[in-house]
N, C-alpha and C positions, 0 to 999 in steps of 0.2 A: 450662364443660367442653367442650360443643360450639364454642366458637369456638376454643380450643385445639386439639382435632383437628381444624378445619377448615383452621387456620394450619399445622398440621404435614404435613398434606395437601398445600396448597398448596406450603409449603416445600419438600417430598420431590417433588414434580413440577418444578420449579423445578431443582434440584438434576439430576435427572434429564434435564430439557432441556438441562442446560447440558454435561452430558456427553455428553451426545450429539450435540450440536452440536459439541464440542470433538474427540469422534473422525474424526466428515464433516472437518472443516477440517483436522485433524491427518494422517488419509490419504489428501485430496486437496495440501497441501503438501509430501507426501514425493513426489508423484507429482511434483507442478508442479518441485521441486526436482531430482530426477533428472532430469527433462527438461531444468532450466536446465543441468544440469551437462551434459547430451549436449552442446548446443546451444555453450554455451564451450571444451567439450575440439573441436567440429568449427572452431571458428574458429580455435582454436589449431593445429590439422590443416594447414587450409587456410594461412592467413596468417605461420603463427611468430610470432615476438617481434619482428620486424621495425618499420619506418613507418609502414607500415599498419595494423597491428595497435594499434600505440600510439596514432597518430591515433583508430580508430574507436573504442576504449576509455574516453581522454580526453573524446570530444564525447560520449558516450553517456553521461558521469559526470554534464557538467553537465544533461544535459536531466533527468536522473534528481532534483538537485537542486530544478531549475526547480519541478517538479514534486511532492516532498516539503517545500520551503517552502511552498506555496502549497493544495495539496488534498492531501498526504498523510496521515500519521497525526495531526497538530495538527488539522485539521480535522474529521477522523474520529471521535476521540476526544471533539471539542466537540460537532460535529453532531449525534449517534444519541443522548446522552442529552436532549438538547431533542423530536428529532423525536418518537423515544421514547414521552418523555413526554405529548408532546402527545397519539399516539395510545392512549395507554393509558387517559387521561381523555375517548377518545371525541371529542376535536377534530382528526375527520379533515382536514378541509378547509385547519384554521390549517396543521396538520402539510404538507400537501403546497403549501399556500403559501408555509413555510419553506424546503421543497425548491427549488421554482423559482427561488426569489431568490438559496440560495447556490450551486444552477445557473451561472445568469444572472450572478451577478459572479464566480465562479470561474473560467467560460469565457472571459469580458471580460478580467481581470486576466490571464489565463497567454497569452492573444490577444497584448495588448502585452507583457510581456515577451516573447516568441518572437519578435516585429516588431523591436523593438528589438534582440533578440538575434540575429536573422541580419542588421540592417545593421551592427553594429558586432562582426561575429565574430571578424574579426582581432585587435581589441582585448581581447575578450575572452578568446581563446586565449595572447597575449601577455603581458597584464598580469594576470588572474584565474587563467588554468588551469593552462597549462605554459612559463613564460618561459624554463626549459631547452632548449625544443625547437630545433632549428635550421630557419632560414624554410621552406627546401621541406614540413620536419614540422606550421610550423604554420600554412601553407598547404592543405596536406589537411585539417586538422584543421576548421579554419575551413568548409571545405568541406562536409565530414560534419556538421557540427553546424548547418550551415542544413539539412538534410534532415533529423537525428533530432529538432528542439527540436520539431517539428511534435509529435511522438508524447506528450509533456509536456501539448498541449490536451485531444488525446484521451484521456489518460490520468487528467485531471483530471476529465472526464466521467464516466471511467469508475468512478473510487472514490470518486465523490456514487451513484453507481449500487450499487455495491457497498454504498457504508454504507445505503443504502435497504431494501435486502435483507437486509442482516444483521441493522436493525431489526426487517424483517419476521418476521424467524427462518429465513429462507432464507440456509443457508453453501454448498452444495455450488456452485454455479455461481460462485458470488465466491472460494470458496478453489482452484476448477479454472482460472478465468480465467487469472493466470498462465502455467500452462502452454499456452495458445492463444497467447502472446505469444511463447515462446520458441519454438512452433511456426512462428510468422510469423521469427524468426529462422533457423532451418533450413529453411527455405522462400527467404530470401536469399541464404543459400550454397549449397544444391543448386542454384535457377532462375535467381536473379538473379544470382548473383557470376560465374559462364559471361560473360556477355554485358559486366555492369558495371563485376567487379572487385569491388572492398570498398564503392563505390558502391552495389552490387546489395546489400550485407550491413546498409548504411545503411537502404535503402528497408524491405530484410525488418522491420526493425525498428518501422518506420512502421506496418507492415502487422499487425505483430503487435499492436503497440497496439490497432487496430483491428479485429481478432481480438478483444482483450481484451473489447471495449465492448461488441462484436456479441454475442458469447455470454450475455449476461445480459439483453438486450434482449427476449426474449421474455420471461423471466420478471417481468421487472418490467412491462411494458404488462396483465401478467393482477392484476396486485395491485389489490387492492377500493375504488372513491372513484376513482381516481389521475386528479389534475388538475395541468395544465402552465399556468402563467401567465408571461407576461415582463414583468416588473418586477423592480426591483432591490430593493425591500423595506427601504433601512436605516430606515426610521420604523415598522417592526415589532418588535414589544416581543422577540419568541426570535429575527430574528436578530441584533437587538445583543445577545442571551444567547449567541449561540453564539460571537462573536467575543470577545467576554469571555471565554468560556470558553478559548478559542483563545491568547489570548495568552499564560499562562503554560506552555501547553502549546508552543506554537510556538518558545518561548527553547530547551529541551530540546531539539527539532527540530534547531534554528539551528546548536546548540553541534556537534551529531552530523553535520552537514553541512560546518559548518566543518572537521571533524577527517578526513570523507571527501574534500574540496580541495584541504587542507594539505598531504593523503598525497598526492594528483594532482601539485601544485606543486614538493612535494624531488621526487620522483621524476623528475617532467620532466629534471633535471638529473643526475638517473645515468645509468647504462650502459642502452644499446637493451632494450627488453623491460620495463623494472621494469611500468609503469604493467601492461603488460599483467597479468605476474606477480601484482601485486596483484587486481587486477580476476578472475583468475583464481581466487587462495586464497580471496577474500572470501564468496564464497557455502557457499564449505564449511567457513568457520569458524564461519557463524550457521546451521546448517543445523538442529542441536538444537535451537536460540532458538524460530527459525522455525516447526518442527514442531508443540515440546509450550510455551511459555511463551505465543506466541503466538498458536494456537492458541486455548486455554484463555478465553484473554482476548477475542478476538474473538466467541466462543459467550457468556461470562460477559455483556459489555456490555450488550447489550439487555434483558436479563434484570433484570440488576440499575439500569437504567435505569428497568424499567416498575416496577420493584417499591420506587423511592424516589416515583415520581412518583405511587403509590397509598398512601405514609406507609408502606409494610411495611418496616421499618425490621429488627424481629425475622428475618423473612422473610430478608430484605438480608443480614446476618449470617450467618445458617447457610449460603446461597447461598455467598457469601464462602470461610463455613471449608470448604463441601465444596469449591470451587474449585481452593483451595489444596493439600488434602488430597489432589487430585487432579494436579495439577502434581506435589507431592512420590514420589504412586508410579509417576509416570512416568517421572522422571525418574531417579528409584534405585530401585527393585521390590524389597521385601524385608522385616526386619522395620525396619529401622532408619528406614525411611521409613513406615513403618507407626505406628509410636513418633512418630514428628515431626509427621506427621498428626493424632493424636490428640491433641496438645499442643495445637492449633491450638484444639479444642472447647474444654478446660479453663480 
């Protein structure tokens, strides 16, 4: 009886974290979101649907990719339940050894591609992005994307930084990062665009990345243990676990990247503006995703990470359906999601 309400205990705190953690990231993503929206409606202000606009759009899509193949969500997702786990069974040390190694080759791998990608921009603007475009278009283009691939390094830093912390149970500073990016974006059209042009809106972009990274940098230097090593680690038992993990998670990735390229590629070949236009609708079409599904799920992860790597499997479950249960009244409030919820326990 007593390890019943001990489990139920734990469960209901569990539960509790994770909601709570879900509404930090869910009110700091409407923020980071309205700001991205400022940030696209001043570019469309400034530039229109024009050359340039389409150009800095384009290069901005692939570094975006660069970036989500390589350290975005596949990685994310694989990452935090190994590290996770490791910390949950008190192997701080492994755990921050696994960090520095998928560091350490995360930064190395998105180094070369970015090298690679600005000698051969042409070609890739040409024949991967927008072979619609006409030369002078995908000569800017080519242009702009040797300046934003850079942001794809720093950016892969920056979400092994993030997933650290979110392990930790720290969301507020990784789900506000964003918005310090799109600050660095409006930071290139008010300072930079004066002087550079869409050049200056390129840089912002750089800058903003590095906005992104910088803001969470203190709070992870304060986290407990925390040991940096350079080594690449693949003869380490979790992180060949994490790229196994990674892989069937990363085909998912792949497909979703292919399908944001495809849209780049017909587009290039319509009328001025589309690429923009898209670029434009697309954050306001995942805006509720983003909010409350994601959200949810980014609070849930760690949680339900420490609490398989300690066999709470019971635990795990109720986590889960309060999860859901929670997703469903946010996303329709009422009784009928009330009713749905409750299905969930049964």
């Amino acid at each position: 009886m007593a390890g019943m309400q001990s489990n139920s205990k734990s469960g209901t705190t569990a539960t509790k974290e994770i909601a709570r953690g879900a509404l930090t990231v869910m009110a700091a993503f409407v923020v980071s979101n309205l700001v991205g929206l400022l940030a696209k409606t001043l570019t469309a202000r400034y530039f229109g649907t024009g050359i340039e606009s389409n150009a800095f759009f384009t290069a901005n899509r692939f570094s975006e990719i660069l970036f989500n193949l390589v350290a975005g969500g596949a990685l994310g997702s694989a990452f935090i339940p190994v590290f996770t786990g490791l910390l949950a069974k008190n192997e701080t040390r492994k755990a921050w050894k696994l960090a520095s190694s998928v560091v350490n080759l995360v930064t190395i791998i998105l180094t070369i591609l970015s090298i690679l990608t600005t000698i051969f921009s042409k070609q890739v603007v040409r024949f991967v992005l927008a072979p619609g475009f006409s030369e002078p278009e995908m000569l800017l283009t080519a242009q702009l994307l040797r300046i934003q691939v850079i942001s794809s390094v720093i950016f892969g830093l920056s979400g092994l930084v993030m997933a650290v912390l979110n392990a930790h149970h720290y969301f507020l500073l990784p789900a506000i990062a964003p918005a310090m990016y799109q600050i660095g974006w409006i930071f290139g059209i008010y300072i930079l665009e004066p002087e550079f042009g869409i050049f200056g809106l390129a840089w912002g972009v750089v800058i903003g990345a590095f906005f992104h990274l910088i803001l969470q940098i203190p709070r992870l230097i304060r986290l407990p243990d925390i040991h940096y090593s350079f080594e690449l680690g693949l003869k380490i038992k979790e992180v060949r676990e994490v790229l196994r993990l990674m892989a069937p998670r990363l085909l998912g990735v792949a497909v979703v990247q292919l399908n944001f390229l495809l849209n780049t590629y017909l587009a290039s070949f319509q009328q001025d503006g589309s690429i923009t236009a898209l670029s434009l609708a697309f954050p306001l079409m995942i805006m509720p995703q983003a909010a409350i599904a994601q959200s949810i799920a980014i609070a849930a992860l760690p949680t339900f990470s420490a609490q398989v790597a300690k066999n709470q499997i019971d635990e795990m479950r109720n986590s889960l359906a309060a999860s859901v249960s929670f997703w469903f009244i946010s996303l329709c409030p009422g009784k009928r999601a009330i009713l749905c919820s409750s299905a969930i326990y049964l």
